[in-house]
Backbone as CSV, one residue per row, in Angstrom:
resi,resn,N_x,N_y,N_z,CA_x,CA_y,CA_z,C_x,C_y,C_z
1,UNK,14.047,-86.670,108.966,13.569,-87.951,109.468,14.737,-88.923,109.545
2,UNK,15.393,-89.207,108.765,16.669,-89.724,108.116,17.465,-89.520,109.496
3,UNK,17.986,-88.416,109.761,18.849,-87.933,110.849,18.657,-87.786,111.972
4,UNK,17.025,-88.304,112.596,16.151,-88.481,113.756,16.019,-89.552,113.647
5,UNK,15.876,-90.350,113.144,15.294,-91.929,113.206,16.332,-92.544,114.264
6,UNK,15.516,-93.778,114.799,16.641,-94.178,115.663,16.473,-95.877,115.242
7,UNK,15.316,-96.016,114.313,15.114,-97.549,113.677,15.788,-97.313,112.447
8,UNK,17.014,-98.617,112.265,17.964,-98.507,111.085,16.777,-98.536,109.377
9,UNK,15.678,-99.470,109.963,15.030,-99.904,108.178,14.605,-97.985,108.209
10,UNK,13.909,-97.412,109.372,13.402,-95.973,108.999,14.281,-94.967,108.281
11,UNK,15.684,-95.508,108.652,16.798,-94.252,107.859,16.941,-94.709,106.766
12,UNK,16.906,-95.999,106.457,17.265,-96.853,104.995,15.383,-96.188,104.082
13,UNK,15.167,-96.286,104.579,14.012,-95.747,103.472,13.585,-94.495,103.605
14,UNK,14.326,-93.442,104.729,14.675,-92.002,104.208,15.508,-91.900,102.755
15,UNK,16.612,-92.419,102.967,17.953,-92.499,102.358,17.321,-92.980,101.288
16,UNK,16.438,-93.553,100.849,15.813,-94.266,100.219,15.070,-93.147,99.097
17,UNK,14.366,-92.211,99.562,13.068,-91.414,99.800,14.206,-90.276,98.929
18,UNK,15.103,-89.769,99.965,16.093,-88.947,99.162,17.043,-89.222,98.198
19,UNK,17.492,-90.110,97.634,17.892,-90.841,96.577,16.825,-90.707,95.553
20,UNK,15.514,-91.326,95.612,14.832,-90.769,94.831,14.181,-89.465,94.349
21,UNK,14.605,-88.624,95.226,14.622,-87.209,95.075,15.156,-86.288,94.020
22,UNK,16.540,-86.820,94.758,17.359,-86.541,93.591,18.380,-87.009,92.454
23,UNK,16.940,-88.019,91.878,16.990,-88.858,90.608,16.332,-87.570,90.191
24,UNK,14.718,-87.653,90.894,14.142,-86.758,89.971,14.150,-85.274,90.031
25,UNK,15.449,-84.654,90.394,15.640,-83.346,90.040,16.897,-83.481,89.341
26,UNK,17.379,-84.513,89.425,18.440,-84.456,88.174,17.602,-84.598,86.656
27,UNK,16.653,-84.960,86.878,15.880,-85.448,85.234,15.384,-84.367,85.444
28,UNK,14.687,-83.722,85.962,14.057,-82.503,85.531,14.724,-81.452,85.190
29,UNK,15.737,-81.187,85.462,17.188,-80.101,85.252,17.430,-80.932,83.610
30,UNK,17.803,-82.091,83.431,17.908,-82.471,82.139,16.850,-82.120,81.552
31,UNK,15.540,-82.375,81.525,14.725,-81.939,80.721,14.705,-80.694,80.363
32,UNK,14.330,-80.079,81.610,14.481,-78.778,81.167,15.527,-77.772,79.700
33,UNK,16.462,-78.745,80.226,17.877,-77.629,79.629,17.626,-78.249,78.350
34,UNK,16.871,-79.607,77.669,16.726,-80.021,76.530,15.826,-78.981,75.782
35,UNK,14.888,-78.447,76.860,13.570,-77.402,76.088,14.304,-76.023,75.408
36,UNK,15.099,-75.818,76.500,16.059,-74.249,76.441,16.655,-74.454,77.767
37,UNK,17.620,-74.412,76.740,19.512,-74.611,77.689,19.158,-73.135,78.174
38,UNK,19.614,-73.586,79.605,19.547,-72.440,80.827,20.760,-71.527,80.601
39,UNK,21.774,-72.110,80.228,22.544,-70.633,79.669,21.827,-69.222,78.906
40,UNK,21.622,-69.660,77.708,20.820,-68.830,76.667,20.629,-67.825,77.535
41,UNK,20.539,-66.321,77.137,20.236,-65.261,77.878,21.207,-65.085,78.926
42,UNK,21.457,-66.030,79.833,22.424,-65.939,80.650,23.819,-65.334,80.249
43,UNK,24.525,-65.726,79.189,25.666,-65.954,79.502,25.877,-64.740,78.653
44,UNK,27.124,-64.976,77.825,27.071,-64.273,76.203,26.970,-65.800,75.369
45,UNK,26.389,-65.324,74.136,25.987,-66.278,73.298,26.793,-67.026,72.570
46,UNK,28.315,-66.172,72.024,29.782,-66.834,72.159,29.800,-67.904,72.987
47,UNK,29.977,-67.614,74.331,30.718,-69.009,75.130,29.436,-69.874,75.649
48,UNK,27.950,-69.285,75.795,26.798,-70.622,75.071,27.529,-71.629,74.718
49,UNK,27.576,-71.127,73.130,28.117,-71.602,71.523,29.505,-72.518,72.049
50,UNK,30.465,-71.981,72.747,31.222,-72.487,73.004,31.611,-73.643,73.859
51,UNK,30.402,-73.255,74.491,30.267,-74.531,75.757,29.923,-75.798,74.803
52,UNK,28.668,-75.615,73.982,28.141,-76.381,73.492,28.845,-77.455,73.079
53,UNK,29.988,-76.939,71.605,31.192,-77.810,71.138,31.809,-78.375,72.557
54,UNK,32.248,-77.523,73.386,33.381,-78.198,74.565,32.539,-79.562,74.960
55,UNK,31.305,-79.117,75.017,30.670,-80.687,75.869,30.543,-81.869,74.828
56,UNK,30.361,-81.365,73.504,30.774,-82.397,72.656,31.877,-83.350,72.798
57,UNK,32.711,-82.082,72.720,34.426,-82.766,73.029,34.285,-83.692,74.301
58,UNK,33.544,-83.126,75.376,33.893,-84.203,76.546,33.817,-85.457,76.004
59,UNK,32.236,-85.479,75.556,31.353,-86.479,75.497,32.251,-87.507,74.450
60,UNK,32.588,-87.169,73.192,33.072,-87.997,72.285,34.208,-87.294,72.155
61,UNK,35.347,-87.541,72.584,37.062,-87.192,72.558,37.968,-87.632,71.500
62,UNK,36.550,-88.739,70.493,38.178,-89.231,69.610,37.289,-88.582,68.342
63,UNK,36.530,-87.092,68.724,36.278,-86.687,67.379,37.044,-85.025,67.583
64,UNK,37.533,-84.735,66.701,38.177,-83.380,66.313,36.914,-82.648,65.876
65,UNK,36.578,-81.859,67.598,35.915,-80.766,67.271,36.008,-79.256,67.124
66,UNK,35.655,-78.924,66.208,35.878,-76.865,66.100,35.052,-76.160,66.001
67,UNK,35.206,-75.255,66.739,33.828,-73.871,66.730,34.868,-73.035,66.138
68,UNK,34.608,-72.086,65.247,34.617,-71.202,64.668,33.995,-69.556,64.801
69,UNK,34.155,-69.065,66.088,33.212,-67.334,66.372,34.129,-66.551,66.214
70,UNK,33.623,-64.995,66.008,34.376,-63.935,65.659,35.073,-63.265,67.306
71,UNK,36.054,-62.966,67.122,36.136,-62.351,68.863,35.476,-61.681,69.125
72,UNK,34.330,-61.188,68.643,32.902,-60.048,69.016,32.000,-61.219,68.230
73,UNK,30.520,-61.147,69.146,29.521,-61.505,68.473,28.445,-61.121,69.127
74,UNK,27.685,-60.399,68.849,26.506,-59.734,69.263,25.479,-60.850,69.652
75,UNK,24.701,-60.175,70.705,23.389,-61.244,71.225,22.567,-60.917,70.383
76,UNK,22.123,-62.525,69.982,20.673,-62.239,69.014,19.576,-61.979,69.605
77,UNK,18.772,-62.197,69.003,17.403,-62.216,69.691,16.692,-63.483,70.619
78,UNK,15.715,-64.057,71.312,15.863,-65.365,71.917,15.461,-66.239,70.829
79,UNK,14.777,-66.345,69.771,14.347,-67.044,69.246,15.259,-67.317,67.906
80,UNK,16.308,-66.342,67.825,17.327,-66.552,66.530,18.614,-67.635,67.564
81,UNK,18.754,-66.585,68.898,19.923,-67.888,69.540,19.259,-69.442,69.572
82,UNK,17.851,-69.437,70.268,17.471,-70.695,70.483,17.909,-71.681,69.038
83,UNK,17.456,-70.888,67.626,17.649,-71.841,66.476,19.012,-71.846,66.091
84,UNK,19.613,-71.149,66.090,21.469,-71.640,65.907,21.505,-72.449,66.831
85,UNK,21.660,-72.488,68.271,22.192,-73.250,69.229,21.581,-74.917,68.566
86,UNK,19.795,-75.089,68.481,19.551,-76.356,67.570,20.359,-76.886,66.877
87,UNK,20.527,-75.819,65.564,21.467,-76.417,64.569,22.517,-76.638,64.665
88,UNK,23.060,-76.014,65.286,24.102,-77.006,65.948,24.252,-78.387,66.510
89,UNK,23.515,-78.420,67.403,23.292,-79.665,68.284,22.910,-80.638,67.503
90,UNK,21.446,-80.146,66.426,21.205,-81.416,66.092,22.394,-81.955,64.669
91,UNK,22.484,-80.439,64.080,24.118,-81.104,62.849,24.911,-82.109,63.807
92,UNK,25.304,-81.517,64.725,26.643,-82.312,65.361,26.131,-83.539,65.271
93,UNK,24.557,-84.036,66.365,24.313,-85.171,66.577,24.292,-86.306,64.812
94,UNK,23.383,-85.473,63.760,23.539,-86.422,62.848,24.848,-86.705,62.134
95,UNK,25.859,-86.249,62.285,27.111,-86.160,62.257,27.847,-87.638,62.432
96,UNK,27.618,-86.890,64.214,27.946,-88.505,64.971,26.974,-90.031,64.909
97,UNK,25.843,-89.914,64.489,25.051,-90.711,64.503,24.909,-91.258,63.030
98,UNK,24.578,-90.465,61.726,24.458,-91.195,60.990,25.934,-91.024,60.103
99,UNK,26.540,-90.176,60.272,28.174,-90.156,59.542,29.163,-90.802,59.924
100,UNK,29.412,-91.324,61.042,30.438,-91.572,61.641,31.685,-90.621,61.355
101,UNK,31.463,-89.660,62.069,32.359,-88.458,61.938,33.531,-88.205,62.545
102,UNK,34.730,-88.255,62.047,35.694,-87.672,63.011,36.781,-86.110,63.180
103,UNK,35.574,-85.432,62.313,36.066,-84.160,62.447,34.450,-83.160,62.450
104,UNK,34.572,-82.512,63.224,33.165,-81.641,63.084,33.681,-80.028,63.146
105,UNK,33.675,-79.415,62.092,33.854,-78.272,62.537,32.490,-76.577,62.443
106,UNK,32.100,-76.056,62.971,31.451,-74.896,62.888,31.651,-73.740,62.838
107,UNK,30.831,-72.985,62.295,30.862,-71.490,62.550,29.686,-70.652,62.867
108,UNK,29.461,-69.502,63.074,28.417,-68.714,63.073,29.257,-67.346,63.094
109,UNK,28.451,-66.451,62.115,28.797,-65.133,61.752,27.684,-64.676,61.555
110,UNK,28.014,-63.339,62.406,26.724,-62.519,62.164,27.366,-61.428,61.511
111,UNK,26.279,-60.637,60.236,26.681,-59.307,59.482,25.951,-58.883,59.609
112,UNK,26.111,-56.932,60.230,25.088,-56.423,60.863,23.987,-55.688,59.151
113,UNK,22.769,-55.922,59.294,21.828,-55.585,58.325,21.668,-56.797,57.730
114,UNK,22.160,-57.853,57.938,22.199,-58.707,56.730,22.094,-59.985,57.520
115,UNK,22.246,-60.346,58.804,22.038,-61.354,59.843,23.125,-61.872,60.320
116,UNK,22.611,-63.454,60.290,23.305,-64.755,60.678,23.352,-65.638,59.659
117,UNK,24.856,-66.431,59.835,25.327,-67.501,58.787,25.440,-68.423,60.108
118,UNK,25.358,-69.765,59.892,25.309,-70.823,60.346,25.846,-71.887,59.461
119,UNK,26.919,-72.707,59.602,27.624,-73.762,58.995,28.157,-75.042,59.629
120,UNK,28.367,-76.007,59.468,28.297,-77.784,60.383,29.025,-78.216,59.126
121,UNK,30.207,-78.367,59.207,30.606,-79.660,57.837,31.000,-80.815,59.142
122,UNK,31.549,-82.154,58.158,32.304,-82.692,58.963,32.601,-83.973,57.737
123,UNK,33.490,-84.969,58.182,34.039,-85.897,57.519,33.511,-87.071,57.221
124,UNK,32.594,-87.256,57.719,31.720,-88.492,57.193,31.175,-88.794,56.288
125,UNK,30.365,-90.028,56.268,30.220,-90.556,55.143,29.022,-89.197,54.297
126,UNK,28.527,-89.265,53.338,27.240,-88.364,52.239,26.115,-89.041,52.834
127,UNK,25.390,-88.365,52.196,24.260,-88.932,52.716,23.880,-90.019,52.071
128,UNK,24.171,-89.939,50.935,24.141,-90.880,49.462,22.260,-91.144,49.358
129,UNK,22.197,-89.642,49.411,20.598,-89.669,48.034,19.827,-90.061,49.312
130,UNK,20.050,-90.110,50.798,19.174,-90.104,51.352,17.510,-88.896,51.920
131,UNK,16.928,-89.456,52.328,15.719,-88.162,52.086,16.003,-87.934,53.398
132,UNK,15.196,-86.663,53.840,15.534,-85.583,55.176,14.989,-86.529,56.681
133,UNK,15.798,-86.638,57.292,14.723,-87.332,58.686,14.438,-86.333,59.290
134,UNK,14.299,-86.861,60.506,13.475,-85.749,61.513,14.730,-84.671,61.691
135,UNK,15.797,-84.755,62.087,16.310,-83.852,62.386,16.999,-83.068,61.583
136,UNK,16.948,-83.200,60.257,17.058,-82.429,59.146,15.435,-81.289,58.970
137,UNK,14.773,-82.147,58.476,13.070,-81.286,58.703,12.972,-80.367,59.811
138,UNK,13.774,-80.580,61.007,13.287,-80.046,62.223,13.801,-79.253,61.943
139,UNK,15.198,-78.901,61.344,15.795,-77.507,61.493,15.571,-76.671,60.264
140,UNK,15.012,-77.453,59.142,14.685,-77.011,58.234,13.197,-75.916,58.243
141,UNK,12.432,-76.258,58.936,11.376,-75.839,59.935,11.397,-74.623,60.954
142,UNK,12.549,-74.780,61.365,12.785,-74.006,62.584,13.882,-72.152,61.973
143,UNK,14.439,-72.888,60.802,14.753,-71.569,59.941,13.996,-71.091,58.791
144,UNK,12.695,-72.036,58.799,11.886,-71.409,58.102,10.981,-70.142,58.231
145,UNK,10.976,-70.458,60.215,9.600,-70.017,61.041,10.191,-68.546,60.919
146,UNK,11.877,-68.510,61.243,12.382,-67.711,60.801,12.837,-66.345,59.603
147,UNK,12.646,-66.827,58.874,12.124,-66.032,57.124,13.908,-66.274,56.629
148,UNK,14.289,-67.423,57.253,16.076,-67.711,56.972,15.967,-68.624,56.032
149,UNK,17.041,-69.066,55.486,17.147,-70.261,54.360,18.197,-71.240,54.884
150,UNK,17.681,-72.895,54.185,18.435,-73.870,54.759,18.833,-74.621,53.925
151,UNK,20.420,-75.206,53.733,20.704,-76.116,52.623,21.574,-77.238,53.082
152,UNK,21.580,-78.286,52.523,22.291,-79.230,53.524,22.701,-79.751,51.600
153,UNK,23.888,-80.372,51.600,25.086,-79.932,50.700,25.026,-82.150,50.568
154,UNK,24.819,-82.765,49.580,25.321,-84.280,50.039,26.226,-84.305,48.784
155,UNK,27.381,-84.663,49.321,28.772,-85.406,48.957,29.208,-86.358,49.034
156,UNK,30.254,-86.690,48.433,30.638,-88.854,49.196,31.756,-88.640,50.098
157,UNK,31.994,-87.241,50.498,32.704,-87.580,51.938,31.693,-85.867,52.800
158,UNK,31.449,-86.061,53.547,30.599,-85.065,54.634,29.114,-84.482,53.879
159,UNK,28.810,-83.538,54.765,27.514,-83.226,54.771,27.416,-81.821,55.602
160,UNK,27.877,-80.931,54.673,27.988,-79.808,54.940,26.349,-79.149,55.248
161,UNK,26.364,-78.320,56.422,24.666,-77.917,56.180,25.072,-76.183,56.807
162,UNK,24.327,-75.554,56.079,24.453,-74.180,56.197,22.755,-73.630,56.319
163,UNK,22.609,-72.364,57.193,21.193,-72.073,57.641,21.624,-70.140,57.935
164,UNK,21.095,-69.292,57.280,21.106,-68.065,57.098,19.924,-67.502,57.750
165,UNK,20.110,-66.845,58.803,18.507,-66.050,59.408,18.812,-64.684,59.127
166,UNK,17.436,-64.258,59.385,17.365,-62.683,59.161,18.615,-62.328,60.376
167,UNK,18.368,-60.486,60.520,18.606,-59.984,61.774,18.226,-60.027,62.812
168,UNK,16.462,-59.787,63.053,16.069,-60.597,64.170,14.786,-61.028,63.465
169,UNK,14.254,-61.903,64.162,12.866,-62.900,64.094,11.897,-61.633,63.880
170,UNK,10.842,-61.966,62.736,9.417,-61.356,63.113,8.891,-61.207,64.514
């Protein structure tokens, strides 16, 4: 219509029409990838993992970030990647949000019979005796559903949190 019109207001409110288009397939692509990042399955679960930190780094550059993977790491299952990839995201975020962090570093190791290790320290402030918010509970929850264990470590400098899953999910 846009490129047929021969009345200027008719192309201005094509242009209009498609602009709002693709507002809302950019939000829906965001949403989406918030439910389950479209990598997952896709990729290998390494450079997932790896992407993940890198976009950190974009996003906030004056924090020293590190991933930590083995040069082999086996694909988990979907519901063991989906909950590492979380804990990650959401460690990092309370990190940056309630620590003021300027070092974040991670790992994940898997040992075959024996699972997954999951680890988030970073340099910020302790929690100092604070109780769990949502995004502590959430992951606490989410390696529960798991039959994994979760410990989050408070110190007066970081907030180490470590999360152990089986081999694969029930």
């Amino acid at each position: 219509i846009r490129d047929r019109a021969t009345d200027p207001s008719l192309r201005e409110h094509a242009d209009n029409i498609l602009s709002i288009a693709a507002e809302i397939r950019r939000v829906n692509t965001a949403l989406l990838a918030g439910l389950r990042p479209m990598a997952l399955g896709q990729l290998p679960f390494a450079a997932v993992l790896a992407d993940l930190m890198a976009e950190a780094r974009a996003r906030d550059p004056g924090v020293a970030w590190t991933i930590d993977l083995p040069d082999t790491l086996p694909e988990p299952d979907e519901a063991t990647a989906l909950t590492i990839y979380r804990i990650l995201q959401e460690a990092n975020t309370n990190s940056l949000r309630h620590a003021g962090a300027t070092r974040i570093a991670a790992s994940v190791r898997h040992a075959p019979g024996r699972g997954w290790t999951v680890r988030l320290s970073d340099d910020g402030r302790g929690r100092g005796g604070a109780t769990d918010g949502n995004g502590i509970s959430g992951m606490r929850e989410r390696v529960a559903l798991l039959g994994g264990s979760f410990d989050v470590q408070d110190g007066p400098r970081g907030v180490p949190v470590t999360a152990t899953l089986p081999e694969a999910a029930a």
